[in-house]
Every structure is written in structure tokens, then in C-alpha cells.
N, CA and C atoms as an extended XYZ file, in Angstrom:
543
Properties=species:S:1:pos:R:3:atomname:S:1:resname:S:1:resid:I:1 pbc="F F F"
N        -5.393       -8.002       11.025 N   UNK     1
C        -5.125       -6.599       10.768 CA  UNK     1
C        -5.817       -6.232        9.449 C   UNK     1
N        -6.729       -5.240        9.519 N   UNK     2
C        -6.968       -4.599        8.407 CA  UNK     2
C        -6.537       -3.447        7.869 C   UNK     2
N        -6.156       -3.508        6.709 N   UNK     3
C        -5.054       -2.208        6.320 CA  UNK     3
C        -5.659       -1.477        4.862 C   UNK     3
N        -5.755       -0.527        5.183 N   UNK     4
C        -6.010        0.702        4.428 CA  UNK     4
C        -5.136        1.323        3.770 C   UNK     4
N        -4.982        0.866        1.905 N   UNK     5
C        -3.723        1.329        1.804 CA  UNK     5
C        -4.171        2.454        0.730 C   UNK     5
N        -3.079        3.267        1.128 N   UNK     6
C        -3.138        4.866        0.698 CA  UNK     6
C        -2.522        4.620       -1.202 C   UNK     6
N        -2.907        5.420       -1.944 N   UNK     7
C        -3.009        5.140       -3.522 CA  UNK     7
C        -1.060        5.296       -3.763 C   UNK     7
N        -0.750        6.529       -2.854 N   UNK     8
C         0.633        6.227       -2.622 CA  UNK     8
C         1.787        5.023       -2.947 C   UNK     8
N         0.693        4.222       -1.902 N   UNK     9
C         1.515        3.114       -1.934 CA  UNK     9
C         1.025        2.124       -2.936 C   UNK     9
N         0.160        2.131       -3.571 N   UNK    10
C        -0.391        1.271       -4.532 CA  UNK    10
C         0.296        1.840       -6.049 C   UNK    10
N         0.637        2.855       -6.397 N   UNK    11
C         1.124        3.405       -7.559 CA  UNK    11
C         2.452        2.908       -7.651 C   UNK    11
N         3.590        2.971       -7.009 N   UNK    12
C         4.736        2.362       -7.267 CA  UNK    12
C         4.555        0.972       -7.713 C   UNK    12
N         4.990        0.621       -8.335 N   UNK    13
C         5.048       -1.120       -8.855 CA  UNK    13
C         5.382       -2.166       -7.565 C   UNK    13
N         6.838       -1.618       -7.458 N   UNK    14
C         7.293       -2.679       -6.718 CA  UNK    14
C         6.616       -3.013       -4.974 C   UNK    14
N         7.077       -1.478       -4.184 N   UNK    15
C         6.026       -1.656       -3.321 CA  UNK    15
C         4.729       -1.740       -3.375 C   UNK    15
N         3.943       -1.594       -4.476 N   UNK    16
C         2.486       -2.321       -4.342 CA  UNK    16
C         2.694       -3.899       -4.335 C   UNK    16
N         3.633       -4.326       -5.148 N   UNK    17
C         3.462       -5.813       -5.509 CA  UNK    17
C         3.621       -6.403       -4.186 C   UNK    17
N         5.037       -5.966       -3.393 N   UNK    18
C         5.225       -6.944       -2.036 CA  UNK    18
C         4.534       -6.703       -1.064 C   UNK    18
N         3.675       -5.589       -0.919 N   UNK    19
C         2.511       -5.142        0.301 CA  UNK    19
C         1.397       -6.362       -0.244 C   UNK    19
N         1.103       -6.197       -1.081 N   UNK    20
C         0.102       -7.412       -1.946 CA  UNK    20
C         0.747       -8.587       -1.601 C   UNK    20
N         1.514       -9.171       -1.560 N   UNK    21
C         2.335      -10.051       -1.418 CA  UNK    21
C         2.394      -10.707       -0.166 C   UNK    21
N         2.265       -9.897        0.811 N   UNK    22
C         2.129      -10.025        2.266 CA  UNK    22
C         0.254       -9.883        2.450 C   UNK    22
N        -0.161       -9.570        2.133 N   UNK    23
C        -1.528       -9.555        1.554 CA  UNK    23
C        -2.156      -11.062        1.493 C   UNK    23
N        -1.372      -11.627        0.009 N   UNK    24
C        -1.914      -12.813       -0.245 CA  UNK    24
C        -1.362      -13.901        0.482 C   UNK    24
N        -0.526      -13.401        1.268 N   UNK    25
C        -0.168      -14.977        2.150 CA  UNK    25
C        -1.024      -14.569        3.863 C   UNK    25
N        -1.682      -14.022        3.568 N   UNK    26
C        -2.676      -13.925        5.017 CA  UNK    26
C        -2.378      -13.239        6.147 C   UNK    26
N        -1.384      -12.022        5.551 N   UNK    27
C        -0.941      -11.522        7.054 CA  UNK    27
C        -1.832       -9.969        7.729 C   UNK    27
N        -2.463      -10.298        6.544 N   UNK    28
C        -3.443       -8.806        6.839 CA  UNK    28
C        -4.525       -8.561        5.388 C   UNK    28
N        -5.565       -7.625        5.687 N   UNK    29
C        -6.427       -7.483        4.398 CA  UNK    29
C        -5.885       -6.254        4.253 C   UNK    29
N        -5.899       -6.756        3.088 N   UNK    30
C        -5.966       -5.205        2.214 CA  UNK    30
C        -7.523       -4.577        1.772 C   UNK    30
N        -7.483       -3.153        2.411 N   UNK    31
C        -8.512       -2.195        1.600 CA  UNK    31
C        -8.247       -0.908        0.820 C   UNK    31
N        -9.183       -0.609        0.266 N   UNK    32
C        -8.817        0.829       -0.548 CA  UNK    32
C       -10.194        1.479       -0.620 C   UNK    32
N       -10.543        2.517       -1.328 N   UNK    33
C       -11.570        3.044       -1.668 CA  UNK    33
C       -11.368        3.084       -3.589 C   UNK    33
N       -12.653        3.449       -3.986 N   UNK    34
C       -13.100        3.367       -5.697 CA  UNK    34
C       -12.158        4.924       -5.711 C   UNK    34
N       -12.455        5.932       -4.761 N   UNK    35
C       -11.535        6.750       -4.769 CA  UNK    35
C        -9.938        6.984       -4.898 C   UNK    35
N        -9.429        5.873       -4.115 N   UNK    36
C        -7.957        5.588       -3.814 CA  UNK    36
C        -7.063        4.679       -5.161 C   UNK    36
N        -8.475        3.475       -5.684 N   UNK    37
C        -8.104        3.393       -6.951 CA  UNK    37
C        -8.005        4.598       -8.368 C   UNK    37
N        -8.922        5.113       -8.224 N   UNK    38
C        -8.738        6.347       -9.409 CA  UNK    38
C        -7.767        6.729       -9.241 C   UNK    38
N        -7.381        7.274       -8.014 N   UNK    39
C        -5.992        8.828       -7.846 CA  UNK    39
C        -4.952        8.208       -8.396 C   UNK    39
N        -4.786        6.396       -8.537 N   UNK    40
C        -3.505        5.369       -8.626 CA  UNK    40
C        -3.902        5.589      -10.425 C   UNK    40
N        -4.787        5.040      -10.755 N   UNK    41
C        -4.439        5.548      -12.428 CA  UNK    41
C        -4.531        6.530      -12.928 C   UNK    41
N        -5.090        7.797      -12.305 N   UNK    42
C        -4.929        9.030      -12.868 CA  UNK    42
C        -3.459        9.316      -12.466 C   UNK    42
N        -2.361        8.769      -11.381 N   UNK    43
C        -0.814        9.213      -10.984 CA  UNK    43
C        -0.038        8.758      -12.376 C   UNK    43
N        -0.792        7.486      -12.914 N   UNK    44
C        -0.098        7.017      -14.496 CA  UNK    44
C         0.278        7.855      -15.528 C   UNK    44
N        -1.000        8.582      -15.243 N   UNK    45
C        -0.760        9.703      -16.663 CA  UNK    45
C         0.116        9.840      -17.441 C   UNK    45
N         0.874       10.524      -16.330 N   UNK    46
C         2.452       11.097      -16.388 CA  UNK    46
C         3.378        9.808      -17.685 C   UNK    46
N         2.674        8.419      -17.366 N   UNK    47
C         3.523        7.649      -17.986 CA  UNK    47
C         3.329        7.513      -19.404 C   UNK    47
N         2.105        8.468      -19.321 N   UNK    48
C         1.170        8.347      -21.320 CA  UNK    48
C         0.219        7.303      -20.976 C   UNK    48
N        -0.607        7.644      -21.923 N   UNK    49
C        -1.714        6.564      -22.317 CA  UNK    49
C        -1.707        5.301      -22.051 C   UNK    49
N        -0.487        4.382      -22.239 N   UNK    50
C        -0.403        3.170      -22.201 CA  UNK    50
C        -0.074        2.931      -20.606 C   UNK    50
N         0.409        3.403      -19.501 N   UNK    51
C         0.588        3.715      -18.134 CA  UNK    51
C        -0.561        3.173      -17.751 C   UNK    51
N        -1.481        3.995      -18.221 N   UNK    52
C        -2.979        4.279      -17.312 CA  UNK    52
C        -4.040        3.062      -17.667 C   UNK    52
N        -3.806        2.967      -18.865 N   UNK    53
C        -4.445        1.381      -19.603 CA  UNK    53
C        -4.203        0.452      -18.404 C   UNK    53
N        -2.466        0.033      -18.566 N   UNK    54
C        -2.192       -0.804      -17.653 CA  UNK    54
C        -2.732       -1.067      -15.995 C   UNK    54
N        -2.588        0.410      -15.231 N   UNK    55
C        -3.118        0.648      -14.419 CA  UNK    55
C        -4.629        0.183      -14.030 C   UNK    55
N        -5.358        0.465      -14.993 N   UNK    56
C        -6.681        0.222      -14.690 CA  UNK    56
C        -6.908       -1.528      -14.858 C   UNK    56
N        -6.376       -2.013      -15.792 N   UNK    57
C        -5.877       -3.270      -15.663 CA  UNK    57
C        -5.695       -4.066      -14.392 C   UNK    57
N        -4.534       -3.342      -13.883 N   UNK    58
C        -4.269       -3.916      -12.344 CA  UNK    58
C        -4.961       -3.222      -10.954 C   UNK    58
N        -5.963       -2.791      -11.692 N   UNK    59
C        -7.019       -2.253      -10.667 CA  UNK    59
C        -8.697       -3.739      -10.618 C   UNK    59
N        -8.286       -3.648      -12.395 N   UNK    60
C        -9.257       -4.505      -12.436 CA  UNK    60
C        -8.997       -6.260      -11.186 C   UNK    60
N        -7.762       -6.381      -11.208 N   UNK    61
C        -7.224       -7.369      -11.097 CA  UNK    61
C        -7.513       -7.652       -9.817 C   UNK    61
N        -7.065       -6.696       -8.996 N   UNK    62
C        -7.467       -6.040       -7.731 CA  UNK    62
C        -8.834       -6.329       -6.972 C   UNK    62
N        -9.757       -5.923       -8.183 N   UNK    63
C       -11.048       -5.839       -7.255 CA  UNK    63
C       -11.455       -7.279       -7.413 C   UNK    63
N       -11.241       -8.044       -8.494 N   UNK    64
C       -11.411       -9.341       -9.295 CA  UNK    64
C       -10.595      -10.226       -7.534 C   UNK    64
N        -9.546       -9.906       -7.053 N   UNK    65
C        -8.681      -10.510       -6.193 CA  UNK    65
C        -9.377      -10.669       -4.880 C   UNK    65
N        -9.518       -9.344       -4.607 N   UNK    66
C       -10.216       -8.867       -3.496 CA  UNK    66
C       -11.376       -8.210       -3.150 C   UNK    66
N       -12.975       -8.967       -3.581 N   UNK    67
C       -13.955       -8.537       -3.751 CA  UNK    67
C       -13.975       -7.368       -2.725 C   UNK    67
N       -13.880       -7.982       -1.528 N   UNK    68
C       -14.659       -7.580       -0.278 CA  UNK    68
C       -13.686       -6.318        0.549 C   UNK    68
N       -12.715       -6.150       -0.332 N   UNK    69
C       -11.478       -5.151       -0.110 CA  UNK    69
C       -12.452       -3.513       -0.024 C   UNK    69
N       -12.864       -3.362       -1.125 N   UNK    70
C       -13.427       -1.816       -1.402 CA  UNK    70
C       -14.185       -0.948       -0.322 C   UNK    70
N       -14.222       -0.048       -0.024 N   UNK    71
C       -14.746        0.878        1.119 CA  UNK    71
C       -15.425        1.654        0.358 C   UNK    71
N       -16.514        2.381        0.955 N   UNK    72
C       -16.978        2.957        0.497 CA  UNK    72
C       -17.386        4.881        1.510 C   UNK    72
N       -16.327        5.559        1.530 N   UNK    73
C       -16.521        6.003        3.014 CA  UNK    73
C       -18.067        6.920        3.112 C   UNK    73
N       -18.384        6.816        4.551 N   UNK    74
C       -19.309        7.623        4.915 CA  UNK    74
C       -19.222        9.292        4.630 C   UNK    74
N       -19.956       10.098        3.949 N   UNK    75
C       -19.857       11.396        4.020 CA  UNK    75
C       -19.540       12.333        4.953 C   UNK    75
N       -20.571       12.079        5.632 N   UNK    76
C       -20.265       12.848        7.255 CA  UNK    76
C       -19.462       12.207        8.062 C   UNK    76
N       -18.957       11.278        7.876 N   UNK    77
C       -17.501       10.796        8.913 CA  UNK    77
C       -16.188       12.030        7.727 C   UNK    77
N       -16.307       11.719        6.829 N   UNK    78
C       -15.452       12.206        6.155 CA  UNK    78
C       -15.675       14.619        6.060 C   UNK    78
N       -16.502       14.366        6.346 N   UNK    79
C       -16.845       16.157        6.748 CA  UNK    79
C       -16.302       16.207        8.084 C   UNK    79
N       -16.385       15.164        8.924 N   UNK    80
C       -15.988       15.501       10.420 CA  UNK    80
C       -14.854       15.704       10.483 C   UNK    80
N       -13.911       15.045       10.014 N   UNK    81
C       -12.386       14.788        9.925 CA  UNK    81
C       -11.600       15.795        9.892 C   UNK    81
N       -10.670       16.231       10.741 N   UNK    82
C        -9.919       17.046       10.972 CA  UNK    82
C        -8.173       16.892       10.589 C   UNK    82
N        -7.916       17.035        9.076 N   UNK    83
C        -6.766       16.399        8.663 CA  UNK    83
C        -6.171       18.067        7.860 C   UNK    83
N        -4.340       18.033        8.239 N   UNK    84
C        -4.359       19.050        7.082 CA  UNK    84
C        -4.028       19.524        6.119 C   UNK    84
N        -4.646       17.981        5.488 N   UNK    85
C        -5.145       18.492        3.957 CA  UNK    85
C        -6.258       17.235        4.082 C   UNK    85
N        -7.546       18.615        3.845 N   UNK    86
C        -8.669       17.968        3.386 CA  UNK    86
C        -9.145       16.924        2.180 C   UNK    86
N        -8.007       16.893        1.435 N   UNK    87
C        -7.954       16.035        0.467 CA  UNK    87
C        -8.204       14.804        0.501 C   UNK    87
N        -7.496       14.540        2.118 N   UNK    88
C        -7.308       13.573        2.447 CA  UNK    88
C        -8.139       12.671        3.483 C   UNK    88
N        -9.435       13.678        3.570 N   UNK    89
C       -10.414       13.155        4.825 CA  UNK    89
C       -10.949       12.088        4.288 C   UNK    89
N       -10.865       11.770        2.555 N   UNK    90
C       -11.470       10.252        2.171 CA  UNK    90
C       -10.766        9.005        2.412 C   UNK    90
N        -9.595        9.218        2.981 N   UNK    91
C        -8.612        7.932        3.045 CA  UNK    91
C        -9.020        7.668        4.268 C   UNK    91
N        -8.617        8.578        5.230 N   UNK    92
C        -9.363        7.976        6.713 CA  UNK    92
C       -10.910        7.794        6.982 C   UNK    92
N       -12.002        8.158        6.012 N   UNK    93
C       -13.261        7.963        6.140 CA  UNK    93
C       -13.377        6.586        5.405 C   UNK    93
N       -12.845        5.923        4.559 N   UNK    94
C       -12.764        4.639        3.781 CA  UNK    94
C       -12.118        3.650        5.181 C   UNK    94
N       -11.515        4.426        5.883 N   UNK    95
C       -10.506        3.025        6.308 CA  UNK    95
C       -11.799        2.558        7.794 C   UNK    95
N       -12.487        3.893        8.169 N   UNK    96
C       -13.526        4.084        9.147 CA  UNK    96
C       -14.913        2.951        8.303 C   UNK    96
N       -14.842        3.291        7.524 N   UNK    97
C       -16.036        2.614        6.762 CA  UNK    97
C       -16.051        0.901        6.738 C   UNK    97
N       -14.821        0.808        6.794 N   UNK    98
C       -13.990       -0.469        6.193 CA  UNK    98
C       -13.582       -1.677        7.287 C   UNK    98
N       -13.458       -0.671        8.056 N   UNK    99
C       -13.305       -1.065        9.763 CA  UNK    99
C       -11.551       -1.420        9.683 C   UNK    99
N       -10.650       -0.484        8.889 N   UNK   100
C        -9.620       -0.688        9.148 CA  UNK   100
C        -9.101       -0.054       10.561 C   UNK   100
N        -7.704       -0.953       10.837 N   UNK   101
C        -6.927       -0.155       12.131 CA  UNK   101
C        -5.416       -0.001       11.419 C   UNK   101
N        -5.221        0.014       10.636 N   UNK   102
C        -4.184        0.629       10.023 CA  UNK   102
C        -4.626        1.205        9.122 C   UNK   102
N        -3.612        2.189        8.782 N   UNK   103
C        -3.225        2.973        7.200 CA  UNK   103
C        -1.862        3.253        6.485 C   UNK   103
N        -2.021        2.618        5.553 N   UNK   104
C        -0.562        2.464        5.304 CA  UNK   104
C        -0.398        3.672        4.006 C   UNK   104
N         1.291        4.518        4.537 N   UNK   105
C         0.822        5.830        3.535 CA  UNK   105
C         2.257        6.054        3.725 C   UNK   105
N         3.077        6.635        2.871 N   UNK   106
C         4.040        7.013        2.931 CA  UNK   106
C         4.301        8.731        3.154 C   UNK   106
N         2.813        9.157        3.137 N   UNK   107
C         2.468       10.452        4.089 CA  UNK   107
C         2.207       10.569        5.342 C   UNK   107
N         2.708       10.159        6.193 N   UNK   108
C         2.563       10.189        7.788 CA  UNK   108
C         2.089       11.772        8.186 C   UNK   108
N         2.835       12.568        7.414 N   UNK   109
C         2.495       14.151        8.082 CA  UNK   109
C         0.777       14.513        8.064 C   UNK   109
N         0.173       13.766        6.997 N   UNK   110
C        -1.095       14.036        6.059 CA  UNK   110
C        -1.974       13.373        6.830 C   UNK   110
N        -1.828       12.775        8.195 N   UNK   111
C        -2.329       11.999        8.794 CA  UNK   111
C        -2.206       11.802       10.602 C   UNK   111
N        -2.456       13.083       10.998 N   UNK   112
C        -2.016       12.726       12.533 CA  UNK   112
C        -2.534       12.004       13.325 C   UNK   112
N        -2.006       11.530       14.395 N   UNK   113
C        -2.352       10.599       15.346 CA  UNK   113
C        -3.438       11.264       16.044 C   UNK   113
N        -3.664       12.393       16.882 N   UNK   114
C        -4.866       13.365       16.950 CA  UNK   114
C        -6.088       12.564       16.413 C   UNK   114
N        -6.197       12.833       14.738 N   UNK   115
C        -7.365       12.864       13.898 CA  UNK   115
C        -7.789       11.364       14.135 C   UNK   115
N        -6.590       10.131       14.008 N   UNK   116
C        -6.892        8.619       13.756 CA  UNK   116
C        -7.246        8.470       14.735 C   UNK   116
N        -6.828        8.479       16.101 N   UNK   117
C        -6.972        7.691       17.238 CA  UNK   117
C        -7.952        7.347       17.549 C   UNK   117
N        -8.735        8.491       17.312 N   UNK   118
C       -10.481        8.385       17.914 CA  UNK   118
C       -11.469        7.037       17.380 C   UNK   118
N       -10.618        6.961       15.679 N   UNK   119
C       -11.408        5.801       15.233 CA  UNK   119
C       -10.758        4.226       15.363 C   UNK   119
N        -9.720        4.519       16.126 N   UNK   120
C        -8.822        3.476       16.424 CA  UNK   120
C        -7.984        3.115       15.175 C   UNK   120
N        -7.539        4.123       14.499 N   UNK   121
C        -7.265        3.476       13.228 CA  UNK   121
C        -5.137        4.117       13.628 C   UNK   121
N        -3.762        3.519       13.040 N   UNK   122
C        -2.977        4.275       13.306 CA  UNK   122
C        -2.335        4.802       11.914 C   UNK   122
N        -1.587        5.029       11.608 N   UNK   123
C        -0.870        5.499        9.982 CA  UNK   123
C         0.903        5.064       10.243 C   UNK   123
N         1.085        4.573        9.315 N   UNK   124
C         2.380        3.509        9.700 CA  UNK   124
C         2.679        3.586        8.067 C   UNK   124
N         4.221        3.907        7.922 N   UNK   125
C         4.616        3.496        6.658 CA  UNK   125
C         5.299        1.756        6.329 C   UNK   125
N         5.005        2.257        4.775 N   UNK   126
C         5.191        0.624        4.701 CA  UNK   126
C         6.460       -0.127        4.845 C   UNK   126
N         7.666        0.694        4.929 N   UNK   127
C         8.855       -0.263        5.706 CA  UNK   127
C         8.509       -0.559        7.087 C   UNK   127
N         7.937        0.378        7.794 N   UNK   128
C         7.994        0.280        9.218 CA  UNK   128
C         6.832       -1.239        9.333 C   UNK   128
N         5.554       -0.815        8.486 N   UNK   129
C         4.513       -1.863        8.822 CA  UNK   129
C         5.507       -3.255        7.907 C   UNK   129
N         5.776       -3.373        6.929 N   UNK   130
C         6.463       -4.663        6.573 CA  UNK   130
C         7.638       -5.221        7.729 C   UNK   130
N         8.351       -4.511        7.920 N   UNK   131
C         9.398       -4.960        9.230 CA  UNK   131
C         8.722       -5.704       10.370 C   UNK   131
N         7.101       -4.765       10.594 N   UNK   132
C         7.220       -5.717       11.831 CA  UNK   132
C         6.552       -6.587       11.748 C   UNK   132
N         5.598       -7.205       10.038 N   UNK   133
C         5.615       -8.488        9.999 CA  UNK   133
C         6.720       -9.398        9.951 C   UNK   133
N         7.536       -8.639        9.081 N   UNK   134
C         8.638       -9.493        8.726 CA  UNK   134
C         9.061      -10.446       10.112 C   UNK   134
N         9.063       -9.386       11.088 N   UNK   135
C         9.871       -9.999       12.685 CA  UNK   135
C         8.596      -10.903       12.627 C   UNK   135
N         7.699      -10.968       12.983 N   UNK   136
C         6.583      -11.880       13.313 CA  UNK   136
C         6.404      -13.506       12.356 C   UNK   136
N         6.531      -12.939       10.961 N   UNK   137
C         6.210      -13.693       10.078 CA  UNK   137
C         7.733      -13.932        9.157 C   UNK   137
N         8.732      -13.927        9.186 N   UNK   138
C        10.163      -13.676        8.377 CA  UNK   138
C         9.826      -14.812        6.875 C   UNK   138
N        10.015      -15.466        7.099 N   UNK   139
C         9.275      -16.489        5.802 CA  UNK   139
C         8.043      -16.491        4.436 C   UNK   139
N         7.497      -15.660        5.143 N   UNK   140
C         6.240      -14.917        4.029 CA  UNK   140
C         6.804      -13.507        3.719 C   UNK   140
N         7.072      -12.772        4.634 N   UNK   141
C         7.736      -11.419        4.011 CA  UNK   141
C         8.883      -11.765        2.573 C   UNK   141
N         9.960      -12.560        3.241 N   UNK   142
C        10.753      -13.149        2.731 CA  UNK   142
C        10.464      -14.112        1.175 C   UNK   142
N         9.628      -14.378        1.434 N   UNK   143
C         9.029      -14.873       -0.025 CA  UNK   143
C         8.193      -14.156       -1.030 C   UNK   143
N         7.228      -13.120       -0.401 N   UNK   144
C         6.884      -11.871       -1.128 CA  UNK   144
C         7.882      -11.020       -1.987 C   UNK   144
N         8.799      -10.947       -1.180 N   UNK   145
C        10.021       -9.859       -1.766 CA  UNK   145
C        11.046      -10.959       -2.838 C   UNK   145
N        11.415      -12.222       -2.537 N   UNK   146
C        11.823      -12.966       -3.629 CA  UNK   146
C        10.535      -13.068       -5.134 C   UNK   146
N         9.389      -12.947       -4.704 N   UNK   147
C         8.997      -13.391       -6.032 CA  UNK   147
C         8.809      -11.977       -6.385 C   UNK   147
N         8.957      -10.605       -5.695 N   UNK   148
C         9.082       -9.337       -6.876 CA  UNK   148
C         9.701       -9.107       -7.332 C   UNK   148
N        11.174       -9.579       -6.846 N   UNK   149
C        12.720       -9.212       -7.323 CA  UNK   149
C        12.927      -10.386       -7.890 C   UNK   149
N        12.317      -11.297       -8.356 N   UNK   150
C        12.892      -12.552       -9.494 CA  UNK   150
C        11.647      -11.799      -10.961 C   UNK   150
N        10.627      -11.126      -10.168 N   UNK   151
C         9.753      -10.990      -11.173 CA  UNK   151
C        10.464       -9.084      -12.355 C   UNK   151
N        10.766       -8.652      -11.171 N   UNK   152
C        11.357       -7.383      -11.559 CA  UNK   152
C        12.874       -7.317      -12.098 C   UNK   152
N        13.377       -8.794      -12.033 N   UNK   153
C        14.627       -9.174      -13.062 CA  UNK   153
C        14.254      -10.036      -14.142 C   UNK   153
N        13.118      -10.637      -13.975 N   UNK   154
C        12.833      -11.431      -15.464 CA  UNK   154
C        12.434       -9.877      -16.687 C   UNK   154
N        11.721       -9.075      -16.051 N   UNK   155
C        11.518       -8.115      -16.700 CA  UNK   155
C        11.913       -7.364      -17.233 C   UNK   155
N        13.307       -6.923      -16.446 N   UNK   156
C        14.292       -5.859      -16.874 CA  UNK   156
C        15.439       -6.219      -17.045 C   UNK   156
N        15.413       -7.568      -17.223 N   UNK   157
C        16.654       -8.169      -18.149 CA  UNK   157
C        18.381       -8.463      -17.431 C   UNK   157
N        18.293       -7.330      -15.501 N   UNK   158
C        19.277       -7.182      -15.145 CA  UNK   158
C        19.479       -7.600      -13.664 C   UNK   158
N        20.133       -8.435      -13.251 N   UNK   159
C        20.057       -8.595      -11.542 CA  UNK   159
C        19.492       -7.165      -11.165 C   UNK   159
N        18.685       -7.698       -9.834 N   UNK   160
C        18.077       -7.102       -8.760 CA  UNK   160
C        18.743       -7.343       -7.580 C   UNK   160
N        19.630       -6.804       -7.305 N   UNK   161
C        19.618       -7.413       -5.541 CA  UNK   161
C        18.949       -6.380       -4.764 C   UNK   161
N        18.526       -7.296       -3.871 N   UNK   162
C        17.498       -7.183       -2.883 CA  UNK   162
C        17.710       -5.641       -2.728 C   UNK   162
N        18.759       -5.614       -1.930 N   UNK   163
C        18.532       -3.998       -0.650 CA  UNK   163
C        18.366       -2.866       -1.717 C   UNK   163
N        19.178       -3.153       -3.098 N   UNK   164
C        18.753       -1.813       -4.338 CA  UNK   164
C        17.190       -1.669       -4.587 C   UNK   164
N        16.804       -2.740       -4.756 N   UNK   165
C        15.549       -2.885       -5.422 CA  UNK   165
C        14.188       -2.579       -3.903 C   UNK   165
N        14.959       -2.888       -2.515 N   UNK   166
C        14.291       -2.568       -1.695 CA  UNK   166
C        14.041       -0.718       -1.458 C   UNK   166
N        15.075       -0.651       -1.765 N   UNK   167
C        15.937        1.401       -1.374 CA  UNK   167
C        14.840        1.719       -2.521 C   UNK   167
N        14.818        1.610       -3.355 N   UNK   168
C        14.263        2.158       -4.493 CA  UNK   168
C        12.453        2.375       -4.058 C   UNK   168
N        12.083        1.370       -3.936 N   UNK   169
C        11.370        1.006       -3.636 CA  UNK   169
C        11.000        1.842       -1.869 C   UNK   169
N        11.313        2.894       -1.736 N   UNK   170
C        11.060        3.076       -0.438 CA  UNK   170
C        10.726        2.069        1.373 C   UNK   170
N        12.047        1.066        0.652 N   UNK   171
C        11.518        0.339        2.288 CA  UNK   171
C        13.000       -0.076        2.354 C   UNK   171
N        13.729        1.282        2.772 N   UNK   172
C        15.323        0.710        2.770 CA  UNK   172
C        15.913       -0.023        4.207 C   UNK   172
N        14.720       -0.043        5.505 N   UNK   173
C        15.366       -0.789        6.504 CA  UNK   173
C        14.980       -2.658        6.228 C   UNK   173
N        13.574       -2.819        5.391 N   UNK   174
C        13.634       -4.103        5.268 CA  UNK   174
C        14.750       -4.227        4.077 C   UNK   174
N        15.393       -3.637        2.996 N   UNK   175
C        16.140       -4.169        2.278 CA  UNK   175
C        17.314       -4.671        3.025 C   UNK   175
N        17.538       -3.712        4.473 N   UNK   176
C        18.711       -3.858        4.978 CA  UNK   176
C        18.584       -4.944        5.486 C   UNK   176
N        17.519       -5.519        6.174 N   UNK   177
C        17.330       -6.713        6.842 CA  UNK   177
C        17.487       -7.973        6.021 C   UNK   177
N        17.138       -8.054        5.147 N   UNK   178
C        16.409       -8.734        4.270 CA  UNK   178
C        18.279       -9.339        2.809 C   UNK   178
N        19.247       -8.078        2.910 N   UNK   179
C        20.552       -8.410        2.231 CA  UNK   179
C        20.895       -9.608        2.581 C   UNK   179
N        21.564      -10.177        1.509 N   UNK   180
C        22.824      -10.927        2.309 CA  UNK   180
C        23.963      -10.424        2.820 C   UNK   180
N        24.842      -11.123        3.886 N   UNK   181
C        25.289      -10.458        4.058 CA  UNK   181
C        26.756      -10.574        3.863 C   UNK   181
């Protein structure tokens, strides 16, 4: 599976880390565009100066990780594109470029099935796309999400349990899966 992930989902911390996570244990590639990275450290801003530093940091890290990740989309695939918001004709022209068949976006509306199909590509958010590795793969999901939530309590000094840190994190049916119970 090649997956096209929307800057969306790369800007949050936590869900970038465990999509990456599932990433580095082989369950799919990750791509983006030079585009999709910018919009992720220009979303920092907001956090001040030192945000965006960081950001570009873990952009660097990124491309350093995943040479062969970057897209570069075609122009005129991206003029053709019938999305509505044009903003957004570079995410599906990167994922076309890239030869992705997913897109992972926590904007589903920004992305109809209509516009993707043609390039075989679908738009799936990332609880829904993590769940149904999880069912496939339970052990790598499962270990992705332990080393963000041991990493996101060494950090912040305070237990994490899972399903909070999942909810937060916009993927509240794998937190549910994923609780003890």
C-alpha cells in the first residue's frame, strides 16, 4: 500500500508519530509532497518561532528517513482535478505522481470518491486506515502506539493511557480497541 499522507495528518504530533510508526514496521509507504511538507511547518506558526524550527527539523528527518517518499505532482494532472477546494488538487496530483492508492486525510469531504476513483487512488481517515491494519497486522499497530504513549509520557511527565491519548489524537475507535479492558 502506498499512502499519501495529507499535512493534516502529519502536523499533529501524536498521530503523525504512530502513522510513521506503522510506516516503519513495513505496513505501507509513506508519501507526501515538498508542498504537503511546507503547509505542516507553516501550521506551526501558531506555536511561535520555536514550533516551526522544530517542525522543519522533523521534516528534515523525514526526507533523511524516507528518501524515495517525496512526490512531485504533475501540473496538468493537478489543473484537471475536480475537487471542492482547489487548494487541494496538489494532494491528489502528488499521490497520482507517486503512484499512491490511498490518501490519508482527516478531510474526507475535501476529497470525493468521484474525483479519486479514476486514478485509483481512495481517501480514508487515519483511525479507519489504522484499524484495518491493526485487524490484519494487531502486533505492529500495537507496538507503534506503545512506543508513542511511553514516548508522550516520558515527555510530559504524566501517565498516558492509551484510549485518552488515542481520543485526543483523533483515532478514538483504535483507542477503543486498543484499551484495556
Amino acid at each position: 500500500m502506498r499512502v499519501l499522507t495529507d499535512a493534516c495528518v502529519l502536523y499533529p504530533t501524536v498521530l503523525r508519530e504512530i502513522v510513521l510508526g506503522a510506516a516503519e514496521r513495513g505496513l505501507f509507504a509513506p508519501l507526501w509532497s515538498p508542498r504537503i511538507l511546507e503547509e505542516w511547518a507553516r501550521a506551526t506558526v501558531k506555536l511561535g518561532p520555536a514550533g516551526e524550527a522544530i517542525a522543519r527539523g522533523e521534516i528534515a528527518v523525514l526526507r533523511a528517513r524516507w528518501p524515495a517518499s517525496e512526490a512531485r505532482p504533475d501540473p496538468e494532472v493537478e489543473a484537471a482535478l475536480d475537487l471542492p477546494d482547489a487548494a487541494d488538487r496538489h494532494v491528489v496530483a502528488a499521490a497520482v505522481a507517486a503512484g499512491g492508492d490511498t490518501l490519508l486525510t482527516l478531510n474526507l469531504r475535501d476529497f470525493p470518491r468521484r474525483a479519486l476513483a479514476p486514478h485509483g487512488i481512495r481517501a480514508v481517515a487515519p483511525d479507519a486506515l489504522l484499524m484495518e491494519i491493526w485487524l490484519a497486522h494487531p502486533a505492529c499497530i500495537e507496538a507503534a502506539v506503545e512506543d508513542v504513549r511511553a514516548e508522550t509520557e516520558r515527555i510530559s511527565g504524566r501517565a498516558q493511557p492509551v484510549r485518552a491519548l488515542l481520543k485526543r489524537a483523533r483515532l478514538p475507535r483504535l483507542g477503543k480497541a486498543l484499551a484495556p479492558a
